[in-house]
ZAMARGU-4260 file (C-alpha; in steps of 0.2 Angstrom, whole numbers, plus 5000, padded with zeros to 4 digits):
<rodrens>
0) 4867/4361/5790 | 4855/4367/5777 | 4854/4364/5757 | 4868/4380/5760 | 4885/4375/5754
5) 4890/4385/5768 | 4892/4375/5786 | 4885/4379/5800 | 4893/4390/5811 | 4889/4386/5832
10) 4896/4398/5845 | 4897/4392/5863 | 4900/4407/5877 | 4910/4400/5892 | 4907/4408/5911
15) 4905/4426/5916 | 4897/4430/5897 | 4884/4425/5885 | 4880/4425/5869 | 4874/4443/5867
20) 4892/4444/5867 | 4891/4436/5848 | 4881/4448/5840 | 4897/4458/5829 | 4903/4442/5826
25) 4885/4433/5821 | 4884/4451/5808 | 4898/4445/5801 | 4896/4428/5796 | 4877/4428/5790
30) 4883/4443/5779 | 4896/4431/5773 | 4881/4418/5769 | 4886/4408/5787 | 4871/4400/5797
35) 4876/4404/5814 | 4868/4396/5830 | 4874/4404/5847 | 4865/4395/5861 | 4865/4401/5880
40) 4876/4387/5887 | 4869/4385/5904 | 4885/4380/5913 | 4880/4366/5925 | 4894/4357/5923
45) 4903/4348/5910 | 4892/4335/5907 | 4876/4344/5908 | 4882/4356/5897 | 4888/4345/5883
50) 4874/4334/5883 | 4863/4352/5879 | 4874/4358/5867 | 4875/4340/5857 | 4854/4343/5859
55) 4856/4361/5852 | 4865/4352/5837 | 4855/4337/5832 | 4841/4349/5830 | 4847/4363/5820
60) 4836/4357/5806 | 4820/4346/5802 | 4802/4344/5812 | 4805/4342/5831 | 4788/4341/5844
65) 4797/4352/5858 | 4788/4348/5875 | 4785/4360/5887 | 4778/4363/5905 | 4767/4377/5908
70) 4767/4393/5919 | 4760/4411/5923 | 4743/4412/5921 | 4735/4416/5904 | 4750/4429/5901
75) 4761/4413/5900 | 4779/4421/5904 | 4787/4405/5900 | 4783/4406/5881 | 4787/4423/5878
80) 4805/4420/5885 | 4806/4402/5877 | 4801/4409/5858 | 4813/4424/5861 | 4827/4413/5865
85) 4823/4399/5848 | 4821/4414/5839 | 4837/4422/5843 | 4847/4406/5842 | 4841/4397/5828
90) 4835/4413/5815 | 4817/4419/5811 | 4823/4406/5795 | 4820/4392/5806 | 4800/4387/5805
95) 4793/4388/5822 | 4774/4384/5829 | 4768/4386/5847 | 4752/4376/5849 | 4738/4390/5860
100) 4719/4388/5865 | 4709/4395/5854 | 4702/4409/5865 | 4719/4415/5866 | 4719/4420/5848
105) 4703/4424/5849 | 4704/4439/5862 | 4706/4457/5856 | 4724/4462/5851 | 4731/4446/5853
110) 4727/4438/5834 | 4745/4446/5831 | 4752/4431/5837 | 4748/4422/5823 | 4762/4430/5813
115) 4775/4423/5824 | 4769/4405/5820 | 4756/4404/5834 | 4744/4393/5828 | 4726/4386/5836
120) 4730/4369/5847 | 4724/4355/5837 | 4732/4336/5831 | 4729/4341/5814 | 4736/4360/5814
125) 4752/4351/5824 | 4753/4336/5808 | 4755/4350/5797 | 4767/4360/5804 | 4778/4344/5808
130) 4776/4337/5790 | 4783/4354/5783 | 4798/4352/5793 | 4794/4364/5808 | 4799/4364/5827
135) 4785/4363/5837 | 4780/4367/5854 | 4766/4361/5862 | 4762/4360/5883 | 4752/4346/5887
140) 4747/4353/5903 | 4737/4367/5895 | 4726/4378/5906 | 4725/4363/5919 | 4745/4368/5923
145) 4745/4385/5921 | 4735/4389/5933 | 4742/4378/5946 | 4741/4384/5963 | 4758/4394/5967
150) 4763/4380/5982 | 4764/4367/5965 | 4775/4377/5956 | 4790/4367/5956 | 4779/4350/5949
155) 4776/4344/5933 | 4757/4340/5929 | 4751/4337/5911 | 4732/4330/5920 | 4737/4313/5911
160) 4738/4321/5893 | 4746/4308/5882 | 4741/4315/5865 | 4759/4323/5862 | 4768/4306/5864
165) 4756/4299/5852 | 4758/4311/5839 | 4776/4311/5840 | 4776/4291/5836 | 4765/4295/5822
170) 4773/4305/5815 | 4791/4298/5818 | 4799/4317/5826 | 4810/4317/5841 | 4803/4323/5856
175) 4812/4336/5866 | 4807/4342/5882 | 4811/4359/5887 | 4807/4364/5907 | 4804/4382/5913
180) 4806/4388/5932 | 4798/4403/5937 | 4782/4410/5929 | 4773/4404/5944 | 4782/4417/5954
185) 4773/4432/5945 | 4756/4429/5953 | 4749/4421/5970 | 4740/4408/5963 | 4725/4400/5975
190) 4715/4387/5966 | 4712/4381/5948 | 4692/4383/5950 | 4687/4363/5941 | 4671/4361/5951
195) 4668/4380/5947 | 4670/4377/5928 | 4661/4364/5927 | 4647/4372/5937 | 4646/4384/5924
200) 4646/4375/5909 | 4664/4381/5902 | 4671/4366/5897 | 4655/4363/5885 | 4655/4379/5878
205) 4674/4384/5877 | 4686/4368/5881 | 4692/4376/5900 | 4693/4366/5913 | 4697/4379/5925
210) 4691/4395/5930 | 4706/4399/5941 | 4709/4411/5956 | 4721/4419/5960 | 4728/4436/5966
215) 4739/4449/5954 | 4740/4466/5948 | 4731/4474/5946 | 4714/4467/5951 | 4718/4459/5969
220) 4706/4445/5969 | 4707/4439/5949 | 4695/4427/5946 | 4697/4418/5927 | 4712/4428/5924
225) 4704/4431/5908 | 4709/4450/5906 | 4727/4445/5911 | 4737/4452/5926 | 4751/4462/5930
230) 4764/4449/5933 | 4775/4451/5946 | 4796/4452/5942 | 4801/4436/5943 | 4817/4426/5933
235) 4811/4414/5921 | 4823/4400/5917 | 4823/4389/5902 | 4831/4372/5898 | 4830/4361/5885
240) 4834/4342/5887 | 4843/4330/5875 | 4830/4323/5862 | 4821/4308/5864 | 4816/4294/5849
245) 4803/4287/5853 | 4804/4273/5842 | 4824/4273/5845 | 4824/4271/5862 | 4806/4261/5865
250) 4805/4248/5850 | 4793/4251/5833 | 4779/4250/5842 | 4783/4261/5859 | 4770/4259/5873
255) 4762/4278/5874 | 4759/4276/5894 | 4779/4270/5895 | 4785/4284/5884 | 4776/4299/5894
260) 4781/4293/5910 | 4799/4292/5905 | 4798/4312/5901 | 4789/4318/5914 | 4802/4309/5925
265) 4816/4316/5915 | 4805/4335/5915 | 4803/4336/5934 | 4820/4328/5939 | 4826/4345/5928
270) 4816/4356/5938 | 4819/4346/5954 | 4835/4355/5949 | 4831/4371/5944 | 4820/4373/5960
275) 4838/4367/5970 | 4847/4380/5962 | 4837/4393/5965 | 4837/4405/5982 | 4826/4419/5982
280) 4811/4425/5971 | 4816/4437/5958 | 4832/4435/5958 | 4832/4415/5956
</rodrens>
């Protein structure tokens, strides 16, 4: 709940339904002067379900790091779906950043995401948005796990990057892990391109690590991706985990390497479970 003196208003859809079916409702009660949240209840079961929902409620409000794994290629499917969804639930009210390269904002007709809180990766831009209060979602993984090749989809590789636990500690915010299936569906992805990258000098001059190869629409053979692709149809699903305190749940002083093993274990038992339940491409 906000400094309103109105409470918060949540609204849980049950099966066959979601919460598109809200949306008369949801008019209603913001013209009223309600704050209204309408998450997608993903029905997996009663337990699974509650423990999402009580996550849904404990972050309503205040700075939040949200944790994501990466997929899709530089067109990052995952994030466009992601953003939607935090936008739709929680308002455009609710101060949102997502952490991106900087060649992302940097190529032609892309500095418009900028407007909707996109903001260059750095420790000191992430500080910022967290001490004002913001929900913020960073991937760890970056363009080392975004260009994983397709047969890896289903794993979770941040490369060893452990600076999101430690900015969490620092800056005392709950972490919350949010684990996507299916971006790595909308291309054939070959090989990330390291030794390739590294050849040429690009982690020197631009921070890449890759140079990745893949094939998409509508080149065939894309090599860098750096144009983007067509993506292929493909169903991207979303979850997001119960938060985690760091300093709750690991003592005052929590161990970073302890801490980041603990969620990537928790992230790819999720999609250990998304991967289960899924059965064909596109349709999930």
């Amino acid at each position: 709940m906000s400094g309103s003196t109105q409470p918060t208003v949540v609204l849980v859809h049950g099966a066959f339904a979601d919460a598109s079916g809200f949306g008369g409702v949801i008019r209603e009660l913001t013209t009223s002067g309600y704050e209204v949240v309408a998450p997608p209840n993903p029905l997996r079961g009663l337990a699974a379900d509650s423990a999402y929902l009580t996550s849904v409620l404990a972050q309503t409000e205040g700075p939040v790091l949200l944790v994501g794994n990466h997929s899709g290629g530089n067109l990052t499917p995952d994030t466009l779906v992601f953003t939607l969804a935090f936008s739709t639930y929680f308002g455009v009210e609710r101060a949102f950043h997502q952490l991106a390269h900087n060649l992302v904002l940097s190529y032609p007709g892309l500095s418009f995401l900028r407007k909707y809180g996109t903001v260059a990766a750095s420790h000191e831009n992430a500080e910022r948005a967290l001490a004002a209060g913001a929900a913020v979602l960073v991937y760890p993984g970056g363009d080392y796990e975004v260009h994983r090749p397709s047969w890896l989809r289903n794993r979770i590789d941040f490369g060893g990057r452990k600076g999101f636990i430690r900015l969490a500690i620092e800056q005392d915010v709950p972490l919350v892990p949010v684990v996507s299936i299916g971006g790595q569906e909308t291309a054939l992805f070959l090989a990330r391109g390291e030794h390739l990258a590294k050849a040429l000098g690009l982690d020197r001059l631009f921070r890449l690590k890759v140079l990745p190869i893949s094939l998409a629409l509508p080149w065939g053979l894309n090599v860098g991706d750096m144009l983007g692709h067509i993506p292929l149809p493909a169903k991207i699903t979303v979850e997001a985990l119960p938060p985690i305190h760091p300093r709750e749940e690991f003592g005052p002083e929590p161990d970073v390497d302890e801490v980041y093993e603990h969620v990537v274990r928790l992230m790819q038992e999720t999609l250990d479970a998304l991967a289960a339940e899924r059965r064909f491409p596109v349709l999930g």
